[in-house]
N, C-alpha and C positions, 0 to 999 in steps of 0.2 A: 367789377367790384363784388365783393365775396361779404359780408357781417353775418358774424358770429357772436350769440354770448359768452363771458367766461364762465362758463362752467365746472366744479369741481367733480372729480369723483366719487362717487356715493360709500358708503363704509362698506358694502356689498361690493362691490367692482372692485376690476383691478386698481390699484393704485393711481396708475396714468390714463390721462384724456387726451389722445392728442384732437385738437382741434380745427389745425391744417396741415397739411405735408404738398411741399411744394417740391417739383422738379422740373428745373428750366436748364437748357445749354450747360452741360458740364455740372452743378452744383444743386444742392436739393436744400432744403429748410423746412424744418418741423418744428411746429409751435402748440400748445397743449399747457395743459394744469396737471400739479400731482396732490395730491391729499395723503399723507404718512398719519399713520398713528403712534402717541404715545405709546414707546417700547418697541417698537421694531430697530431692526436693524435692515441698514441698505447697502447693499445686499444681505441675506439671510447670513450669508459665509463667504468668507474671503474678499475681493476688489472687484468692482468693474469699472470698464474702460469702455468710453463709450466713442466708435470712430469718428464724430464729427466734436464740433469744439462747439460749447455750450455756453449759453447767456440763459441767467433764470435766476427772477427774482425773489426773496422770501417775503409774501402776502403777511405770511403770521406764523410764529411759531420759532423751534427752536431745534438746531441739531449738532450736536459733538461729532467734529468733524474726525477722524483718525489716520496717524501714519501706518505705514506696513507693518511697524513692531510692534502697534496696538496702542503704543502712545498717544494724546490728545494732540491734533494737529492745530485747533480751534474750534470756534463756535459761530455756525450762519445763524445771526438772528431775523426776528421782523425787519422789515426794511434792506436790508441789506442784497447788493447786486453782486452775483458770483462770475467769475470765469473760467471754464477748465480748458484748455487745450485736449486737442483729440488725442485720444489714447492717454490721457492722464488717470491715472488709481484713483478710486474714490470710495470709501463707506464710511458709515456712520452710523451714530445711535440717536433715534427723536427723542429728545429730551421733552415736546410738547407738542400735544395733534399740530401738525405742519401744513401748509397749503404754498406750493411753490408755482410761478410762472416758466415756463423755460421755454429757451429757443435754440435749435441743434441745426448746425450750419456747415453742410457736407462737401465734399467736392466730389 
C-alpha cells in the first residue's frame, strides 16, 4: 500500500501533478491533480487528445468546454464527474481558478 496526499499544483509549476502512474500486465493508470488558472486556455491552441480515456473530477471551479468550430460545447462545474474516451478532442477556456482530480486509464 502506497498513501499519498492530494496535493495541487503551485501557481509556479506546471499545471499537472501526477501523483501515481501505475503499470501492470497490458494496461497503465495515472492519477494526479491539475490546478488551471483564470484565463487560460487548454490547450494554448487547437485540441488535445489524450490516448487513454479519462475519469476527473471538478474540486472547484469552472471551464467552457468547446466544440472544433469554436462553439460552446458546455460548462464542467464544481462537483461535476467527467468522461472522455481516448482519443476524444478536448479544450477550453477557465472561466475560474480550477482544481481537477483525474484518472487516465491506458491499455
Amino acid at each position: 500500500m502506497e498513501i499519498k496526499k492530494i496535493i495541487y499544483p503551485l501557481p509556479n509549476e506546471h499545471y499537472n501533478k501526477q501523483l501515481f502512474y501505475i503499470e501492470n500486465e497490458g494496461f497503465s493508470i495515472q492519477f494526479g491533480t491539475v490546478f488551471l488558472k483564470k484565463g487560460m486556455r487548454i490547450p494554448e491552441k487547437g485540441f488535445s487528445k489524450n490516448p487513454e480515456l479519462e475519469l476527473s473530477i471538478i474540486q472547484e471551479g469552472k471551464i467552457e468546454m468547446l466544440n472544433k468550430d469554436g462553439s460552446v460545447k458546455g460548462y464542467l462545474n464544481t462537483g461535476d464527474v467527467v468522461y472522455l474516451k481516448a482519443l476524444e478532442s478536448q479544450a477550453g477556456n477557465v472561466i475560474e481558478d480550477t482544481k481537477i482530480i483525474y484518472t487516465l486509464i491506458g491499455n
